[in-house]
C-alpha positions in Angstrom: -129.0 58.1 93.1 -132.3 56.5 94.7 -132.1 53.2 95.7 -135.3 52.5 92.4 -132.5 54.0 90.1 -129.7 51.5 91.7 -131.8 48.7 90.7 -132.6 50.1 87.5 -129.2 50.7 86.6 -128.0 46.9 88.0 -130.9 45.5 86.0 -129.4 47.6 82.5 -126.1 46.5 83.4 -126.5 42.8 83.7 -127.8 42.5 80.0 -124.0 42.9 79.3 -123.3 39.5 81.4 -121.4 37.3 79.4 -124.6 34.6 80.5 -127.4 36.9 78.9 -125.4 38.0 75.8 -126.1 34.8 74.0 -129.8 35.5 74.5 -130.1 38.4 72.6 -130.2 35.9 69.6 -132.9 33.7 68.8 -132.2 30.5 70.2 -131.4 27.6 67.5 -132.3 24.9 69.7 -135.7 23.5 67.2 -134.9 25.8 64.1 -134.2 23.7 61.3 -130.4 24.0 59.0 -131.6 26.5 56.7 -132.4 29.2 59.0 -129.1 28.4 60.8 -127.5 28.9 57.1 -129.6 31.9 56.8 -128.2 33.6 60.2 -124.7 33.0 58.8 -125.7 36.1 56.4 -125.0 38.3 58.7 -122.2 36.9 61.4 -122.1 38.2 65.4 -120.5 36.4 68.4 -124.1 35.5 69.8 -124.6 33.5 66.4 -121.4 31.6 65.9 -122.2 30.9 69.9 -125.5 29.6 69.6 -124.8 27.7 66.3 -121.9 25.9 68.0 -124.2 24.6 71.2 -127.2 23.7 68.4 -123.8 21.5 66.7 -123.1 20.1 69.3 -125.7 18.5 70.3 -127.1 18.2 66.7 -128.5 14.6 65.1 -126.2 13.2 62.1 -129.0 14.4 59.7 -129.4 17.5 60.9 -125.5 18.2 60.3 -125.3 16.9 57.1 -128.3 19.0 56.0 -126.6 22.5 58.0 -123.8 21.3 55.5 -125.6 20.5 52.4 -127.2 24.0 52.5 -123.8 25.6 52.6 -123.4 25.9 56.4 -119.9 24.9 56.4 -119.1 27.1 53.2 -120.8 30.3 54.8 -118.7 29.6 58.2 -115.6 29.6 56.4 -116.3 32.5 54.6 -117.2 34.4 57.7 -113.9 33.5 58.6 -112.0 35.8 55.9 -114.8 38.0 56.0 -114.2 38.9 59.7 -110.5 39.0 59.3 -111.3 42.0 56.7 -112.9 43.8 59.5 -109.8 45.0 60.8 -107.1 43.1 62.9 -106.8 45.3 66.1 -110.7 45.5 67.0 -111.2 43.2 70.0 -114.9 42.4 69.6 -113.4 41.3 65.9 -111.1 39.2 67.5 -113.5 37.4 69.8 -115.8 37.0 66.9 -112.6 35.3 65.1 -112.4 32.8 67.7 -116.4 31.8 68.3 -116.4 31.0 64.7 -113.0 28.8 65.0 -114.6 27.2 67.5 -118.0 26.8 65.3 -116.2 25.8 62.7 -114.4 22.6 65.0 -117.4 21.8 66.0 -118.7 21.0 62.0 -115.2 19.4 61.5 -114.7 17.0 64.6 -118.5 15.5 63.4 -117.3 12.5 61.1 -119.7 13.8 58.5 -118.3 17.9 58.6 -114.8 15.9 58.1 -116.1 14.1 55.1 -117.6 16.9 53.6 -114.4 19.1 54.4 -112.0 16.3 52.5 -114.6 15.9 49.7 -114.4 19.8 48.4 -111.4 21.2 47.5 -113.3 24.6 47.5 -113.8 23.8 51.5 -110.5 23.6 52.1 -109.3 26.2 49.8 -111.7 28.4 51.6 -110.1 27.2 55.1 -106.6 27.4 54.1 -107.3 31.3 52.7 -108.7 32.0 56.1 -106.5 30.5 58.4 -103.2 31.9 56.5 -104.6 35.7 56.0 -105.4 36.0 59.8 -103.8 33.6 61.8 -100.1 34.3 61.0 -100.2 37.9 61.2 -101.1 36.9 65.2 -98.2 34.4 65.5 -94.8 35.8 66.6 -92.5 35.9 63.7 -90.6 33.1 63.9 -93.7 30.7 64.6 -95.2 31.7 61.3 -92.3 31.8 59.3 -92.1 28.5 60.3 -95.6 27.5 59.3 -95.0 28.8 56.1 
């Protein structure tokens, strides 16, 4: 191998950095809720990742829009969705726990908390994809004690 195709090959390889992975997606930094609702169609890692730093550091209004539009209802449902993809994939698995983490995010803002407590559909939706997914990763005696 020539020392041009070494560097070529180190340049390939360090897409797959955990650092550049997240830029592969569009950042959400300026975007507005509804094309963060919109990206929620169609679920990766480098979505729930880049949705979760734009919550984070998100204005009160811009929340409570994300949520209006259904943010919080299409997270939720990407959490039972994903669990559907099958249980022993690990990519699955970390895309299970990016959108846990996205979905804390919404929930620890005093306005994702209120809008969680105000639908019972919300937390329908929550319970359904916590108990499908979670307990089947709990040793047994953990979850037969959750249940």
């Amino acid at each position: 191998m020539t020392n041009a195709q070494s560097t070529k090959a180190r340049k390939g390889w360090s897409l797959f950095r955990p650092s550049n992975l997240t830029s592969v997606v569009v950042s959400l930094s300026d975007d507005d809720p509804e094309i963060c609702v919109k990206l929620l169609d169609f679920p990766t890692r480098n979505v729930f990742i880049e949705l979760k730093q734009k919550v984070d550091g998100c204005r009160r209004e811009w929340l409570s829009s994300f949520i209006d539009l259904g943010g919080l209802h299409r997270l939720l449902s990407s959490l039972t969705l994903l669990g559907t993809k099958g249980h022993e994939k690990f990519f699955t698995t970390l895309e299970r726990v990016e959108c846990v983490r996205c979905i804390k995010a919404v929930i620890n803002a005093r306005v994702g908390m209120e809008a969680l407590i105000a639908s019972r559909s919300l937390v329908c939706t929550l319970a359904e994809g916590q108990s499908e997914h979670c307990i089947g990763l709990l040793p047994s005696s953990v979850a037969k004690q959750r249940v």
